[in-house]
N, C-alpha and C positions, 0 to 999 in steps of 0.2 A: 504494500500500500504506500502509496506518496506522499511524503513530509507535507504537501500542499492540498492533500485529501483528508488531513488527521486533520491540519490546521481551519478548514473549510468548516467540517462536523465541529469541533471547539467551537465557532462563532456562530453559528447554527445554535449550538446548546445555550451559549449568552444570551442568545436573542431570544430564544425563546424562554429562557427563564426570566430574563429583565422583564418581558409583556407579559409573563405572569405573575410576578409582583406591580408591575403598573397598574393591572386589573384589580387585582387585590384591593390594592391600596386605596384604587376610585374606588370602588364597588364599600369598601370600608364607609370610605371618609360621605358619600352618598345614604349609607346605614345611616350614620352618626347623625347627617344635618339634617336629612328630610323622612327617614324612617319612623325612627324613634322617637321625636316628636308629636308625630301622625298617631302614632300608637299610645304615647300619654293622655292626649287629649281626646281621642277616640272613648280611651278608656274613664277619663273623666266625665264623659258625655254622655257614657252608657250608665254610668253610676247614678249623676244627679238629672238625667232629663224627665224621670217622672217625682222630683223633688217640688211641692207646690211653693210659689213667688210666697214672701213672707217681708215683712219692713224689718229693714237695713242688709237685707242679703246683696251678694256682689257676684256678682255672674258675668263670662267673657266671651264677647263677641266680635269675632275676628280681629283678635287683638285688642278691643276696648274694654275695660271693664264699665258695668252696667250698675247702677245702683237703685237699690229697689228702694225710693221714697216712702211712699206709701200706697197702701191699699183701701182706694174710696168703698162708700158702704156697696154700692151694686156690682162689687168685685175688680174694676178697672183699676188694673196695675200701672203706676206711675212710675216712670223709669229716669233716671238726673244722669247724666255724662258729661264730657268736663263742657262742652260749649252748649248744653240746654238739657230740653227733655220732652218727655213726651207719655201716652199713656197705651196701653192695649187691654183689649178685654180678653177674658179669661184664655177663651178660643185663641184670638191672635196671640198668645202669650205663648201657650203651648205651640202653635206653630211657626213660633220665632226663635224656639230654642230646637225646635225639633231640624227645622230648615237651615238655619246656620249653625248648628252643631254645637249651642253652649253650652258652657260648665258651669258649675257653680263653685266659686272659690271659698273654703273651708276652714273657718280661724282655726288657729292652732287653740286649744285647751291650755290655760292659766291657772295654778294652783292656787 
């Protein structure tokens, strides 16, 4: 076999292991930013989406947190964010968390 057919197979083998840690490494660093995320707040979603609106709960929707004001007598959830607010009734409330996937964020316990 020729010194210039050993040496050929050797960079064959680099090459092919270097793109197999390239892969890796995306295929990693792809887990980390957009996976694993996806799957916290999935699983945040599925926990609190049948948790009924209650005054001062704080719940996140696409990034904003939501702040439950209050709840008038005929049920209409009043909702305060940083630049206003607004209200939904019962129905659109449930289909505002069910539709953009919120969570409801969960004070820590204080002794």
């Amino acid at each position: 076999m020729s010194p210039w057919t050993i040496l050929g197979w050797i960079f064959v083998g680099i090459f092919v292991v270097s793109l197999t840690l390239m892969f890796i490494g995306i295929a990693t660093m792809l887990i980390d930013s957009i996976l694993i995320p996806y799957i916290k707040t999935m699983k945040l979603h599925l926990q609190t989406r049948n948790t009924p609106p209650e005054q001062g709960q704080r719940w996140v929707q696409d990034g904003s947190i939501l702040l439950i004001d209050h709840i008038t007598d005929d049920g209409r959830v009043c909702i305060k964010i940083l630049n206003g607010g607004w209200s939904d009734s019962p129905e659109e409330w449930k289909q505002r968390v069910k539709r953009n996937r919120m969570y409801l964020i969960k004070r820590k316990k204080t002794s």
